[in-house]
N, C-alpha and C positions, 0 to 999 in steps of 0.2 A: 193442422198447420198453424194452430194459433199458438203454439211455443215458439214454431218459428217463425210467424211474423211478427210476435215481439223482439224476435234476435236483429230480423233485420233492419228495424228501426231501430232499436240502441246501436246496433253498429253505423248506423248510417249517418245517426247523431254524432257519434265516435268523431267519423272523418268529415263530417261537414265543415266547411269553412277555412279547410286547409287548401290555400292558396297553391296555384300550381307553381313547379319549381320551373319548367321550360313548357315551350310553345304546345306539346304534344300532354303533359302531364295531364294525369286523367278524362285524355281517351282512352276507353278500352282496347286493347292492340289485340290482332288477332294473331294467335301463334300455329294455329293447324288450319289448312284451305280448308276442311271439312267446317270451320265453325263460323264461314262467311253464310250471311240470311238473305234470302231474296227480296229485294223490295229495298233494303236497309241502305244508306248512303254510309261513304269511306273518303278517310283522307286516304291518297296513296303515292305514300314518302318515300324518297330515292333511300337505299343504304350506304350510300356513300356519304361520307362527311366532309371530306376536302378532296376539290379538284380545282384546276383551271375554271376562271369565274365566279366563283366558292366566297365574293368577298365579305357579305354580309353573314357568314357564319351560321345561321339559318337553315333552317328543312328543307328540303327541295320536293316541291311534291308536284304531279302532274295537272296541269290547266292549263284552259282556254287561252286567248289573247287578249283577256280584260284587263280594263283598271291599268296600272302601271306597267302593266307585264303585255301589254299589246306593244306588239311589232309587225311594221307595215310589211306581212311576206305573203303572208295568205292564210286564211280564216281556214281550210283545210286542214293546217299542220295543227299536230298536239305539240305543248308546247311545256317547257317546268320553269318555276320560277319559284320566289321564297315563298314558304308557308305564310298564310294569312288566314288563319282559323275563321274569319268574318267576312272572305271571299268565296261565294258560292261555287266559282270559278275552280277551285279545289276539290268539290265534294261528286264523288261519281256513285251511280245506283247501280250496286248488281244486279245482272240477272242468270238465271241459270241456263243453259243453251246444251244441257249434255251431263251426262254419266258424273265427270270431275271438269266440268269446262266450264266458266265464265262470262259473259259478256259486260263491259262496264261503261255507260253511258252518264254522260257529263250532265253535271243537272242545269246548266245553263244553256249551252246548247242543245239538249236532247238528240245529240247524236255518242254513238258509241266509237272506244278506243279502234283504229282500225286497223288497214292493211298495209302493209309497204310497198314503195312503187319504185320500179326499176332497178337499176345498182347502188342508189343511193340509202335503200331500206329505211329514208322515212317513216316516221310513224304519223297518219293520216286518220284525219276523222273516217266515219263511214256510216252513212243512213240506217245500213242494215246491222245486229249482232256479229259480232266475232268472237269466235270463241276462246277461249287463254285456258290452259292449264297451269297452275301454280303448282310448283317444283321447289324444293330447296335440297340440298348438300346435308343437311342438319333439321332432323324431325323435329319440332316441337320449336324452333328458332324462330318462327316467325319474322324469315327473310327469305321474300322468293324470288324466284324467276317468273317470267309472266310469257307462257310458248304460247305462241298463237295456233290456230287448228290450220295454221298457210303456211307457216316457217318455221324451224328451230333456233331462233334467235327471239331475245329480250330485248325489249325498249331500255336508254340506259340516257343516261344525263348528260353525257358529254356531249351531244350534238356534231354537228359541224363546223369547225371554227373557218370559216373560210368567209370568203368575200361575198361569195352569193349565198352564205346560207347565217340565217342568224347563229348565236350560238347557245339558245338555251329553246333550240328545238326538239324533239327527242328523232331519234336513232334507233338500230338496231343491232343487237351486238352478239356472238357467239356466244353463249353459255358456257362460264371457266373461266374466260378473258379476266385477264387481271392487271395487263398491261399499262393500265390510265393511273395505277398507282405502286409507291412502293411498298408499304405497308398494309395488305389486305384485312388484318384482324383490325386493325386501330381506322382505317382509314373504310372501309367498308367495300364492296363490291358496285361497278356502278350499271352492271344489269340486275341488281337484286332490289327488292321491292320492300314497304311493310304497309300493313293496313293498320287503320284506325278507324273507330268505328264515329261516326259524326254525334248520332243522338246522347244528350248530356254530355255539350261539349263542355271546355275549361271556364271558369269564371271563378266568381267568389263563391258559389257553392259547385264544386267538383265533382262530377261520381267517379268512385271510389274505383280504383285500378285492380280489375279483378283479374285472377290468372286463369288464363283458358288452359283448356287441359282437354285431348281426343282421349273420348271414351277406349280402354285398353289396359295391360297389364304394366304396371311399373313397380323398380325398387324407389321405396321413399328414404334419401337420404340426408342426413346432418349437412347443413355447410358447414357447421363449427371449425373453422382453420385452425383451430386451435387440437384436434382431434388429429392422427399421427397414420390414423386407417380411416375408411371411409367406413362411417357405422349407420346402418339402417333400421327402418322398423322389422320385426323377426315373428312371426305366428308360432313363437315356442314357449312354453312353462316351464318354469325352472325353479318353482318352492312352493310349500304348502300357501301363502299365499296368493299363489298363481290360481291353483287350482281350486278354491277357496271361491274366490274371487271372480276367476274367468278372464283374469286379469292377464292372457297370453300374449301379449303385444311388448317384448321388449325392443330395447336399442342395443343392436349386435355385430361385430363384424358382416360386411357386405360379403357374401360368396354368391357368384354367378348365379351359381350351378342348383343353389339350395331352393328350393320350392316354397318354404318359410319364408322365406326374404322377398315375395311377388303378392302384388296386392294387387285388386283389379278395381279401379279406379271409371266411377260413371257418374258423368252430369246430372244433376236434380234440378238447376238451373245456371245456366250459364251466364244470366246475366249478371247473375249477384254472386257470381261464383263458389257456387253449392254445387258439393258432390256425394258421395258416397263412395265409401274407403271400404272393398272385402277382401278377406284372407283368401287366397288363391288354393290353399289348403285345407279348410275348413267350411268354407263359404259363409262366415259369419261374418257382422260387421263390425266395424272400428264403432264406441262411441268416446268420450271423453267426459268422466263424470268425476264427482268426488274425488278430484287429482291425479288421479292415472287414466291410460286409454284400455278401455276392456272392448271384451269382442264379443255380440249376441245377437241373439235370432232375429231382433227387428232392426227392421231399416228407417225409424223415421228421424233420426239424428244424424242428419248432413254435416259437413264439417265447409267452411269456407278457405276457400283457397285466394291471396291477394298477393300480387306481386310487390317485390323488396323495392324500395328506391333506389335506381343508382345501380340496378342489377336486377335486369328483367327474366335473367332465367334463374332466381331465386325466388322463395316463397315463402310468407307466412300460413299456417294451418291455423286456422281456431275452429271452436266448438259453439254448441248452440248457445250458451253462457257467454260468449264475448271473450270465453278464456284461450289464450294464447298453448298452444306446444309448443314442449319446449324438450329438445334434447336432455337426459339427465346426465350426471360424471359418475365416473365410474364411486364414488363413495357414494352416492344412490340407487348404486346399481346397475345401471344403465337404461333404466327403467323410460317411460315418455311421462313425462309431468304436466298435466293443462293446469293453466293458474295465471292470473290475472297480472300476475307481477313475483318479484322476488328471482328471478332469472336473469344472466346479461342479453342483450338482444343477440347475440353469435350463438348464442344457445336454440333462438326460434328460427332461424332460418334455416331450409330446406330445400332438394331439389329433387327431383324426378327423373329417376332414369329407365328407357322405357324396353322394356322384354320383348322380345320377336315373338308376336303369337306363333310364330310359325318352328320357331324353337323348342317348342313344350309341348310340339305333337310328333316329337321322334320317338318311336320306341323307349332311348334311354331315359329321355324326361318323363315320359310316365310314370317309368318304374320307380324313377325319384319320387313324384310325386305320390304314387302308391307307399312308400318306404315310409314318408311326410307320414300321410294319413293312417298309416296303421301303428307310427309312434303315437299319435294323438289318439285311435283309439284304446293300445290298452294302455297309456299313460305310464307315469316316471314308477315306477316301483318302490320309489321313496317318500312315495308326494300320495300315491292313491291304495287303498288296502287290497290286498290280495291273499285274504285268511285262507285259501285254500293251498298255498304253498309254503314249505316248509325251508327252515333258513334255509339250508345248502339249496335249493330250487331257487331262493330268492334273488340271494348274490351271485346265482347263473342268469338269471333274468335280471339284474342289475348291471355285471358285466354286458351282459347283450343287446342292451338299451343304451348304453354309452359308447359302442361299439356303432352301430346302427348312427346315432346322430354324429358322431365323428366321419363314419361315411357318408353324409348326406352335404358335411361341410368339404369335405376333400374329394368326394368323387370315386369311383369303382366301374367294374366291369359288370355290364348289364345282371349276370348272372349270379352275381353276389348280393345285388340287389333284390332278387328273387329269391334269393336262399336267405335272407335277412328276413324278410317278410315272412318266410311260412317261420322258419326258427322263433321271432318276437310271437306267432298266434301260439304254438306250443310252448313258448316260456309262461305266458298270461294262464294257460291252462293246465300249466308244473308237467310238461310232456317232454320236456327239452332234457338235454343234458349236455352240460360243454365236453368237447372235445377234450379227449385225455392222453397226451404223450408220454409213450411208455418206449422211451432212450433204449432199453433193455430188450425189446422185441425187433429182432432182426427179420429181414423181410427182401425178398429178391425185386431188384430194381432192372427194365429193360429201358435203357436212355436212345432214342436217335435223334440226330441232329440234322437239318435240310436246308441247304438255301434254295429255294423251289424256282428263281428265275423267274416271280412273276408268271408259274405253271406255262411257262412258253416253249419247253423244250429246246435243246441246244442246236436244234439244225430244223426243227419243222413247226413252229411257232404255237399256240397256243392249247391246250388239250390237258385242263384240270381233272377231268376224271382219270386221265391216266397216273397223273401226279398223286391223288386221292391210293391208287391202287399201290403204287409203290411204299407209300407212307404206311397204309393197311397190311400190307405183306412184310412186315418187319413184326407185327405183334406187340410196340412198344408198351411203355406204360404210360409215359411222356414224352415229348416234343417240342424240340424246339426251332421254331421254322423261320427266316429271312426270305427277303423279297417280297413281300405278300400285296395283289395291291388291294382296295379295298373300295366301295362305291363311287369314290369318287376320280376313279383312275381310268380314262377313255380307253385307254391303251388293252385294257381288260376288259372292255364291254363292259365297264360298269358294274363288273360284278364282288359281289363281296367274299372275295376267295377265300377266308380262315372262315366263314363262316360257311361254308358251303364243301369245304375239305373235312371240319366236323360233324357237320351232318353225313357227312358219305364215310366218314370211318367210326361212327358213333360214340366220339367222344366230347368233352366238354372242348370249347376254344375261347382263345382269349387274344385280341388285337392290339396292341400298339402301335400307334402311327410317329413317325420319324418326318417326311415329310408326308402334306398333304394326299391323301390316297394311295400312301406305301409306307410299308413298315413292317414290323415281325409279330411273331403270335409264337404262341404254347398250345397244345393243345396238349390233353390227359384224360386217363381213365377216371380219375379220382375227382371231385369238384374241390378247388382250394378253399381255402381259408380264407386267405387274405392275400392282396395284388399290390406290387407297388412298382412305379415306372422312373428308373436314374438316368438323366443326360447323361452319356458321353462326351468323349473330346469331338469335335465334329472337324469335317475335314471340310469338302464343298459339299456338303450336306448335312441336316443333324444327325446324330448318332444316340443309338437307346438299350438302355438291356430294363428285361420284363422279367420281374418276380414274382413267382408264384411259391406261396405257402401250402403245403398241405398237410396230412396228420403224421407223418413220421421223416418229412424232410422236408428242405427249400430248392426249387428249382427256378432256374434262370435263363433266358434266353439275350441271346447280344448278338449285335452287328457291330464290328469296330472297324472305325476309318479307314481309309487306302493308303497313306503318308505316315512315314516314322513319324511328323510331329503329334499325329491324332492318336496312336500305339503310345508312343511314350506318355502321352497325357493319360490315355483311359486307363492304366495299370495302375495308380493310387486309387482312380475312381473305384475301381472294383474293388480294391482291396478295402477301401475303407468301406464300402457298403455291405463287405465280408464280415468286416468286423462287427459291426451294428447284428448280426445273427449270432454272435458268438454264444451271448448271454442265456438265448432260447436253447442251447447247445441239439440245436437240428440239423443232420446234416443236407452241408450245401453243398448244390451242384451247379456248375455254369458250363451253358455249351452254346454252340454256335458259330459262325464265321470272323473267328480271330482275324483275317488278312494279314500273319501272320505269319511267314516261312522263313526267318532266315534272309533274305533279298537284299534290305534298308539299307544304308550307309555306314547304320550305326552296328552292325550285326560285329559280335563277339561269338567267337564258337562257332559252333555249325547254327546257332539260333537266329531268332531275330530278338530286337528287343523287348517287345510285348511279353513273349515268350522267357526268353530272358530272365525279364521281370517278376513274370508270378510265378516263376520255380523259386526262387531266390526268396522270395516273401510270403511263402508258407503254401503254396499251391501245387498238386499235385494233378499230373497229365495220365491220364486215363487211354487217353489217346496213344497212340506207339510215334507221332511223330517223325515217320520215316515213310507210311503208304499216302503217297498224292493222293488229293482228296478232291482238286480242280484239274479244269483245264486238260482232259486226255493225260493225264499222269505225270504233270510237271511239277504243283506246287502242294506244299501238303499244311494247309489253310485252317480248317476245320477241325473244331478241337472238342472235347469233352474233359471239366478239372474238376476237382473238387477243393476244397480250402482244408487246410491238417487241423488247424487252433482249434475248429471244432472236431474233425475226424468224423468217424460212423461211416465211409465208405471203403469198401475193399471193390475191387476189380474181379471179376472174374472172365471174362473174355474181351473182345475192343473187334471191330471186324469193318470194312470199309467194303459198301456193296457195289457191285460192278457195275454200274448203271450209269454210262457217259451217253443217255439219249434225252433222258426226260427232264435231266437239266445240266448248266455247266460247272457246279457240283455235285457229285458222290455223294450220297446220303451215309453218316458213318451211326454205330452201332455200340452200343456198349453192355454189357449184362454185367449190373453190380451189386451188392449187398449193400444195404443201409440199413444203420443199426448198431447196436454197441454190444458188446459182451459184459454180463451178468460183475458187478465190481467182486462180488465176492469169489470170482476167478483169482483174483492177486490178495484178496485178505492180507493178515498183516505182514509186510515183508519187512525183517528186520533182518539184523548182519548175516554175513554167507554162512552158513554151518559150515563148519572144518569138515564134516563128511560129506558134503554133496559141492557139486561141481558148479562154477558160477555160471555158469548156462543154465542151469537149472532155478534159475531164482533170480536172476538177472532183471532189475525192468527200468528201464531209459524213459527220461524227459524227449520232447521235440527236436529239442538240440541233440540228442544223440549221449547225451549226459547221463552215466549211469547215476539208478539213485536207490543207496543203502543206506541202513540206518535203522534206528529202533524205534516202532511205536507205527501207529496207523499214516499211509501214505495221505498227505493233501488231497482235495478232490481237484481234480485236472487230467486230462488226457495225456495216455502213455502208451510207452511201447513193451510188448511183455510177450514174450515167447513170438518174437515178429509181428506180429499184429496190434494195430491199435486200437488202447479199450480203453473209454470213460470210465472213472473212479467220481 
């Protein structure tokens, strides 16, 4: 400890002698109930800043009836009046009375905050402890409410303006009430509380305003307003001298979701606000040495935490050196810089934002987290050597490592997450091989599409195994399922239905939620590739379609709104999410509950316009569009398309199963080929031979536009002897 108790005397040299700016400057404020001490004396300052009586502009903190603040009502009542840091009359002793409970006894009268009496809710002295829980709206605000273990109401400042009661008595007031003012953010709350801590009160030598902080998980983020995203500290390596160095703590785009971006943050001492900064990912620690922050196995370089002036939930960070962090720009990299100077100050401040432990013990966080820790352990492909793999192995393992952190920043489905992990230990081990589509290999596709009703059956209400059996009795390949709900849905028992219809037809599943505990899923024989989830147009509810990639096509699943305005909006959406696959030229298939018949206002034809719409804009219905698919045979809803710009599907049957019990959709059927035919099927077509007949040699664009001529055809999709082939 004698590096750092040289630190904390140059730092304490630092701020000695800086004069406080107002009455509270340098007391220590406490910002979590958990960091109140037994024994320790507090000032305890109303949040409120202006009200009725408010004339002296001043703190309002809770005391006795001394000094100027005595008023002949009765020595029972607690009482508030203006802060006087040198009126003992202000300073109450904790004690602890419970689990998270309170008691706070006045150090002049030796007796404690008490109970309320009658329907007045007074607040009254009392001989014996009471116990308070401190509660705030905002963790880490260090502004609370004060519940007594008798009532759900808070003491609050406004008192009683009335004739028999003075008016800087305290009260009791419902929790929320906001009533006493019009402006709650500027004007504060007047049952909300804040502590100060009494020892090493204000004078001409201050102690120094440190930031409390509850041991726990946080992202550390930039104030820098000058920054356009919120960018935080990042547990990732990204160049030779990352890994060199050890040097993995950059400044990165904030994402939730990503496990690199959580540091777990624990007191070393809170008086001098010392903590110790770990990767949540590596369990190594933050230090800050030689101008960057590196991360290694010891912990005895604490970093000090002190609150900004003028802005109590900001922060400066420094190192055991006195050196300042400081945000880098992007023409440094984004790197974290400690250094004594040569930074603006919007560069050193910081804020804390704090992770749900309880978030990062779901299943899908782990996996994240698991994803986190097995990029770090075989590391960048770029950055660390791997002589046992040979280029083409390399650049499959470099793809798949860029791949993998991309996922970690956007999010996936559990199961790719899994498949990511064993994939990145066989690339480390040259075992892997990326996926290879071969456009040329045609292959039988079995498609069925369900909206399952929330497995409730259309007349006898809930019965997932049966739904399970019918989905099973079709043999598909894939699936695309509506209605589904999922843990969080009562209505289900809670149960997580796609997850639980894959395990009983033994296939992969995948869920998308539209609203909270409902939405649609895919389920497959095949595990995909890659997932991605497009808003719809939403009508009273949101609306989703689910992409699923896998090795010789793209599948999709969609719910589209009940209203021509939500149909006519989601027809661009699709198509243009159509086009985004073009490039890959895989073909795509979209199936699902169009709510689409023909019905709308706006119907042309025997269609509707949804419908309409993506025949006219390159989409092709699989479906026959004529057998009801809802509703006992009324409306015919449910559809299966494919998109032509890319092509590789032909139809070979379409079948609608008779099944009006298990839900109040028809589950419909498709058997199709995907896949292209071989280009050198059309080799070169040049002008029509005078001997042979133009059927015979014939091959059409999209449009329907024959196309002759001399020399090799473009490559592009065509129509040649009826059928469409990739060239």
């Amino acid at each position: 400890m004698g590096r750092l108790k040289s630190f904390l005397l140059l730092f304490l040299a630092v701020v000695a002698g800086v004069k406080a700016q107002n009455l509270l400057e340098g007391y220590a404020r406490v910002f979590y109930a958990d960091d109140l001490k037994e024994g320790k004396a507090y000032f305890i300052i109303s949040d409120r800043t202006k009200f009725a009586g408010n004339s002296s502009g001043k703190p309002k903190g809770m005391s006795t009836q001394l000094g100027s603040y005595k008023i002949k009502w009765g020595e029972q009542y607690v009482y508030w009046g203006d802060f006087d840091e040198e009126e003992e009359a202000f300073q109450w002793i904790a004690e602890k009375v419970g689990d998270d409970q309170w008691a706070f006894k006045n150090k002049v009268k030796g007796q404690y905050i008490g109970r309320k009496t009658g329907s007045d809710n007074d607040v009254l002295f009392s001989a014996t402890p009471v116990g308070y829980t401190l509660t705030d709206l905002e963790d880490g605000a260090g502004r609370f409410y004060m519940i007594s273990s008798e009532d759900s109401r808070s003491p609050h400042v406004q008192g009683f303006v009335r004739s028999d009661r003075p008016n800087n008595c305290l009260a009791k007031q419902d929790v929320g009430v906001t009533s006493y003012v019009d402006d709650v953010a500027t004007n504060g709350y007047p049952a909300r509380w804040q502590f100060y801590a009494v020892e090493g009160g204000s004078g001409d030598d201050p102690q120094p305003e440190f930031y409390t902080v509850a041991d726990g998980y946080y992202n550390i983020v930039s104030a820098n307003p000058s920054l356009e995203e919120k960018k935080c500290w990042t547990d990732k390596k990204t160049d030779m001298f990352a890994y060199e160095n050890d040097a993995s703590t950059i400044l990165s785009t904030l994402h939730n979701d990503d496990p690199r971006c959580i540091y777990y943050i624990e007191a070393v001492d809170k008086n001098y606000g010392l903590y110790q900064v770990r990767s949540y990912v590596t369990d190594k620690y933050a230090t800050a040495q030689e101008g960057y922050v590196f991360m290694v196995e010891d912990e005895d370089d604490p970093f000090t935490f002190r609150t900004v002036p003028g802005d109590r939930r900001s922060l400066y960070i420094s190192n055991v050196d006195a050196e300042t962090l400081y945000a880098g720009d992007a023409e440094a990299g984004f790197h974290i810089f400690a250094a004594a100077s040569g930074f603006s100050d919007e560069q050193a401040t910081w804020k804390l934002q704090k992770v749900d432990k309880t978030s990062l013990e779901s299943p899908s966080a782990q996996l994240r987290l698991a994803l986190a820790r097995k990029l770090d352990e075989v590391g960048h492909p770029d950055c660390v050597a791997h002589d046992n793999l040979s280029e083409e192995q390399l650049q499959a393992f470099r793809n798949l490592w860029n791949k993998a952190d991309a996922t970690l920043v956007s999010g996936t489905c559990d199961i790719l997450y899994e498949r990511l992990i064993s994939e990145l230990d066989a690339a480390a081990k040259g075992e892997y091989e990326e996926p290879v589509y071969n456009k040329y290999q045609k292959q039988p596709l079995r498609v069925l599409s369900y909206n399952v009703k929330h497995c409730a059956g259309n007349k006898d209400g809930l019965n997932l195994p049966r739904t399970a059996k019918v989905i099973a009795a079709q043999g598909a390949d894939v699936v695309a399922l509506q209605e589904l709900d999922s843990v969080f849905s009562s209505r289900s028992n809670y149960k997580y239905q796609l997850k639980e219809l894959a395990e009983a037809t033994g296939m992969y599943g995948i869920f998308c939620s539209a609203l909270t505990g409902y939405g649609i899923g895919i389920l497959s024989k095949e595990l995909p590739l890659s997932i991605k989830v497009v808003a719809l147009t939403s009508d009273f509810e949101p609306r989703r379609m689910l992409i699923a990639e896998y090795q010789n096509y793209v599948f999709a699943s969609l719910h589209v709104g009940l209203n021509a305005s939500a149909r006519r909006g989601t027809g661009p959406i699709i198509k243009a999410e159509a086009e985004r696959w073009v490039e890959k030229g895989k073909p795509l298939i979209i199936a699902g509950d169009f709510n689409d018949d023909g019905t709308d206002d706006e119907m042309q034809g025997a269609r509707g316009v949804l419908t309409q719409y993506l025949q006219q804009n390159g989409f092709t219905y699989h479906s026959d569009l004529t057998t009801p698919t809802w509703s006992d045979g009324i409306y015919v809803i449910d559809h299966i398309i494919s998109y032509d710009p890319i092509g590789g599907v032909e139809k070979v049957s379409y079948e609608v199963v008779n099944d009006k019990v298990t839900s109040d959709h028809m589950p419909i059927v498709a058997d199709l080929i995907v896949g292209f035919s071989d280009p050198t099927d059309i080799g070169n077509v040049g002008a029509i031979d005078n001997g042979r007949s133009a059927a015979d040699s014939a091959v059409f664009d999209l449009s329907g536009q024959m196309v002759n001529g001399n020399g090799k055809l473009p490559q592009g999709v065509y129509i040649f002897n009826g059928k469409k082939v990739l060239k």
